[in-house]
C-alpha positions, 0 to 999 in steps of 0.5 A, spaced: 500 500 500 505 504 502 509 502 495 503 504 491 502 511 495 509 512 493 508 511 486 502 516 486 505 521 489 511 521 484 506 522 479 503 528 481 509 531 482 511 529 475 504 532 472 505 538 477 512 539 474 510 538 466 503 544 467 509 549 470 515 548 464 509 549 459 505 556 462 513 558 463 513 557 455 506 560 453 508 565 457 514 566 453 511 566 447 506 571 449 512 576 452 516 575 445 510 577 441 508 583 445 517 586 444 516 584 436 509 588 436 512 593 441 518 595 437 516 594 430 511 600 432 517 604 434 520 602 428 514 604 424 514 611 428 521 611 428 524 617 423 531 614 423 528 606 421 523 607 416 522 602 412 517 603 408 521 603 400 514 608 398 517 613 403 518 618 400 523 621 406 529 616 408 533 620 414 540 616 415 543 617 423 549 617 427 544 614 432 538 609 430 535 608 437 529 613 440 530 619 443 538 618 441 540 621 434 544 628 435 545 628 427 540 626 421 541 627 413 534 625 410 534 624 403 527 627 399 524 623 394 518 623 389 514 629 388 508 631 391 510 631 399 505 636 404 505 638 411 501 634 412 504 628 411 504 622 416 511 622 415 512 628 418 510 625 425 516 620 425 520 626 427 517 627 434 522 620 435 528 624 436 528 630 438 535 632 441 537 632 434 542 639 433 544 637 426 538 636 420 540 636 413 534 635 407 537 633 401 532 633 395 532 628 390 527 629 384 526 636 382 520 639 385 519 633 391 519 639 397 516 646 395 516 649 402 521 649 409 518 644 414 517 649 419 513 643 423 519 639 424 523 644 425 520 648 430 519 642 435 527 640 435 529 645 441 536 644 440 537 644 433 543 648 431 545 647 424 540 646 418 541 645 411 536 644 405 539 643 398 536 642 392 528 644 393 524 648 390 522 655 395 521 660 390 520 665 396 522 665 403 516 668 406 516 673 413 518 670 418 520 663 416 525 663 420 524 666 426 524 665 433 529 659 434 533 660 439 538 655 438 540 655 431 547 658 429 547 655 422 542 657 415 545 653 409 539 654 403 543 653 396 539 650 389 533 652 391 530 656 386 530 661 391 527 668 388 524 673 393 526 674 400 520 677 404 522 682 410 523 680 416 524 673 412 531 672 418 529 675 424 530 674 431 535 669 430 539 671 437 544 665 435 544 665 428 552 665 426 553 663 418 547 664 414 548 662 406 543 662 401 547 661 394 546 659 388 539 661 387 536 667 383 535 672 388 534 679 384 533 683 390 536 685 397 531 689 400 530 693 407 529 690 412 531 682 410 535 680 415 532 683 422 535 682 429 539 677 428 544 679 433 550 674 432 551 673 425 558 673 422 558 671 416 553 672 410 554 668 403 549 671 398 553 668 392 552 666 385 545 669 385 542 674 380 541 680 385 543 686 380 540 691 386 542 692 393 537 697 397 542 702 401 541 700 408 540 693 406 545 690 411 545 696 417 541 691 422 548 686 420 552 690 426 556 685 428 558 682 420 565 680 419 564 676 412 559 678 406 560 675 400 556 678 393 561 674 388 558 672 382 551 677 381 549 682 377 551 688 381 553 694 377 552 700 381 555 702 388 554 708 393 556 709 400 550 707 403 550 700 400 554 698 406 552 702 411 552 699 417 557 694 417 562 697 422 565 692 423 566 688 417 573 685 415 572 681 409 568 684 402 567 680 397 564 682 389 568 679 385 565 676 378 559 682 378 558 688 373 562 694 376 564 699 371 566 703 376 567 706 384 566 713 385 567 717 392 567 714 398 563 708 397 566 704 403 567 709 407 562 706 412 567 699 412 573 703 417 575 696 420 576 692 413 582 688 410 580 685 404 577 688 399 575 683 392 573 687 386 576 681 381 573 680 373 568 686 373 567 691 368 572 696 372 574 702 367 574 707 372 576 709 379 575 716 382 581 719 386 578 717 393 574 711 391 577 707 397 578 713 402 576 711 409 580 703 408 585 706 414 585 698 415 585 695 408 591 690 407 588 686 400 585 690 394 585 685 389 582 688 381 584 683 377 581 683 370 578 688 370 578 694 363 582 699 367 587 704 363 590 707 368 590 709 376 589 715 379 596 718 382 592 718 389 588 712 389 592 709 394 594 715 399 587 712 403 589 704 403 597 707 405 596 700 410 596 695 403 600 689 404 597 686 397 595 689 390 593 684 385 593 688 378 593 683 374 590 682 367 588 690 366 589 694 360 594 699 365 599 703 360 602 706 366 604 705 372 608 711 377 612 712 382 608 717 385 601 712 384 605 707 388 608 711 392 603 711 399 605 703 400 612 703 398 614 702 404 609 696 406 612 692 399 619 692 402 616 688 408 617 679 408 610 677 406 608 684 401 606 682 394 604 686 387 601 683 381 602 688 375 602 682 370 598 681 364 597 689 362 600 694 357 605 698 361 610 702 356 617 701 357 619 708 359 623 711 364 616 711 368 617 704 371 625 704 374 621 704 380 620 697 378 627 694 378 629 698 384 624 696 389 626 688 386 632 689 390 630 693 396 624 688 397 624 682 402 619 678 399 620 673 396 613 673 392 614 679 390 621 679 387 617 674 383 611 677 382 615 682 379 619 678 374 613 677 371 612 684 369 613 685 362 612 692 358 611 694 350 617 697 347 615 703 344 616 704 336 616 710 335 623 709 339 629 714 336 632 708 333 626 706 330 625 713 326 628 711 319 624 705 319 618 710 319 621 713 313 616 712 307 619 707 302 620 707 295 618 703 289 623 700 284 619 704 279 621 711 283 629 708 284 629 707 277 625 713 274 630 718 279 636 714 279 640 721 276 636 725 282 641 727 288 637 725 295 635 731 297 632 733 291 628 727 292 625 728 299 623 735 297 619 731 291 615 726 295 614 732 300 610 736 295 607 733 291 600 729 294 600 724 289 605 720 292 602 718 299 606 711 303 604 709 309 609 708 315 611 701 315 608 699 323 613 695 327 609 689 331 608 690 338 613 686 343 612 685 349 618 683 353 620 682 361 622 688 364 628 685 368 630 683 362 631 690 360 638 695 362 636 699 369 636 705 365 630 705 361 628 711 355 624 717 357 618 719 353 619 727 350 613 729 353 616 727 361 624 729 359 620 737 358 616 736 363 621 734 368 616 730 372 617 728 379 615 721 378 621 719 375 624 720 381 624 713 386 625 718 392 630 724 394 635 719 397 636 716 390 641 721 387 645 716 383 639 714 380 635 720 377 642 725 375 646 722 371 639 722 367 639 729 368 645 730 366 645 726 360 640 731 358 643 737 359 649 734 355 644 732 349 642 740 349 648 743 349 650 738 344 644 740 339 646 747 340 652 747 338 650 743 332 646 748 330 650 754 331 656 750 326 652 749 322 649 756 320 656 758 321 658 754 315 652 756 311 
């Protein structure tokens, strides 16, 4: 009996054992379920994990799991997207993102900002949108986001900004709105923005600049106008900009730079006015540039340059000239920064143009020697100059040339009498024969270099390096006096004689 008990107590233990470990497992199952259901939500909700092939946003993070991504680049594809698209609600799944970049992958796919996402990422701090199609940046689409120091909008087809289209942006730094069509910079576009630094406005299609257009930009250290369609300057264009170190107007339609037009820019050191349309430069065209350090011209139609252009930017470490038309250029021009070119780091650029080897460019070779900057010396020895013409030496191939019919006809005819023929009679008419022009390297020419008439009568001061450089200027003077008195005295022989 007791045998038989034992048995039916193991039985239920057994029985007991087996239901336990298959609730265990039921219990499992429905565990695992639940998870898979649960994070297949997540994913669903998720912006960083969308896995449906049709979405027509696919973002990539540095960080996938919910509430951890700090960075996300979202591609945007197919067109047809609106505000009110489900897909938006994804980004609710990582609000600590501080860098979000939208690139747009088929042409009209995003027609407007998405201010509904942006606004909720409170500690966003960098934004890029690239490729879409906004037309116009309205009143204040980006406004009151505290956070954000960084604005990029390039390709987007961008053609007004609105007033107060930037406005109350207390951290916003670098704002860049590139390669769109912009027209216009109007009044009162970029308004309370405190801390902003940098501004690239490049590569648009702006051809009007309203003055005051930047005066709210108190604190601007670097404004870039390159590639745009600006054609005309004034002194209240950049009023304002106290404080702005870098300007930069290359590749515009500037013909040319009248009085004062920077005198608002006093902090300034670099100044770009590369590949305009330049011809004209007035005298005080950069007064007020106490603090310029680079002006930078080249290719550009200018012919020449005002003597006194330079006494306002005496403080120039770089000129580039290069690629004008410049038939001359002067001591007494360069004269202000002279001393600035004899430093290590000093450059000049005067290559590409059409300057006359003359007298006026001794400066040239003298400096070459004194300065101790290596790019300069080298910079110089790229200099080359137009030899003149109508040099002395040159004078008998100017002379009008004979036919072999004349020298046969007049063979019996002494020279003298031939000249007085040709002279007074109009029916023989020969034109000068005309040198080529030749372009050679001004280091390649004798230090000395041949005066022009009209400056040997004038006595021009620009022939002088300086009043300490005696043995460079006298013995041309000398040479000269020489010349006249020899002249002189052939004359009076030559009366005497006859």
């Amino acid at each position: 009996m007791e045998t038989v008990v034992k048995y039916l107590l193991l039985a239920l233990a057994l029985t007991s054992v087996q239901i336990s470990y298959t609730e265990s497992r039921l219990n499992e199952k429905r565990r695992d379920k639940t998870e898979r259901r649960f994070h297949a939500a997540q994913a669903k909700d998720n912006m960083c994990e969308i896995a449906n092939r049709e979405s027509k946003v696919h973002c990539y993070c540095e960080n996938t799991e919910i509430k951890t991504a700090t960075k996300a680049d979202c591609w945007v594809f197919n067109g047809g997207i609106d505000e009110t698209d489900p897909i938006w609600s994804t980004f609710n799944s990582q609000p600590f993102l501080e860098r979000l970049t939208f690139n747009v992958r088929s042409d009209g796919a995003l027609k407007f900002v998405p201010l509904n996402v942006i606004h909720r990422l409170k500690r966003l701090q960098k934004l890029y949108i690239h490729y879409a199609s906004l037309n116009k940046i309205e009143k204040r689409t980006f406004s009151n986001m505290s956070t954000v120091r960084e604005i990029t909008l390039m390709n987007n087809k961008i053609m007004e900004l609105d007033f107060s289209a930037f406005a109350n942006l207390p951290s916003l730094v670098n704002l860049t709105i590139k390669d769109n069509k912009v027209t216009e910079i109007q009044r009162d576009v970029f308004v309370d923005l405190p801390s902003l630094r940098y501004l690239d406005l490049s590569f648009n299609s702006i051809n009007l600049a309203h003055d005051g257009c930047f005066e709210h930009l108190n604190v601007l250290n670097d404004l870039v106008l390159e590639a745009n369609l600006i054609s005309v300057l004034t002194k209240d264009t950049f009023r304002g900009l106290a404080n702005l170190t870098r300007l930069d107007l290359r590749s515009n339609k500037l013909s040319m730079i009248g009085d004062l037009t920077f005198t608002e820019l006093w902090n300034l050191n670099e100044l770009l006015l590369d590949n305009n349309e330049l011809k004209y430069l007035s005298e005080r065209a950069f007064d007020g540039l106490a603090l310029l350090q680079k002006l930078s011209m080249t290719g550009n139609k200018l012919q020449s340059i005002n003597e006194g252009l330079l006494e306002g930017v005496r403080g120039l470490e770089l000129l580039d000239l290069r690629n004008n038309e410049i038939e001359f250029f002067t001591y007494e021009t360069v004269k202000p920064i002279l001393e600035n070119l004899k430093m290590k780091t000093s450059v000049l650029y005067l290559s590409g143009n059409k300057l006359s080897c003359d007298c006026r460019l001794n400066w040239i070779q003298i400096l070459r020697n004194e300065t101790k900057s290596e790019p300069l010396r080298l910079a110089l020895d790229e200099v080359t100059c137009i030899m003149n013409p109508e040099k002395p030496e040159a004078e008998d191939n100017t002379k009008p040339t004979r036919t072999e019919f004349d020298l046969a006809s007049n063979s019996d005819v002494q020279q003298d009498s031939d000249d007085e023929a040709y002279d007074s009679n109009p029916s023989y008419k020969y034109e000068a024969t005309v040198l080529p022009v030749e372009q050679v390297a001004l280091v390649d020419i004798p230090e000395s270099l041949p005066c022009p008439g009209e400056l040997i009568q004038k006595g021009e001061d620009s022939l002088m390096l300086s009043s300490k450089d005696e043995s460079y200027w006298r013995p041309n003077f000398s040479f000269r006096i020489l010349a006249n008195l020899s002249l002189v005295l052939t004359l009076v022989l030559i009366s005497v004689v006859q």
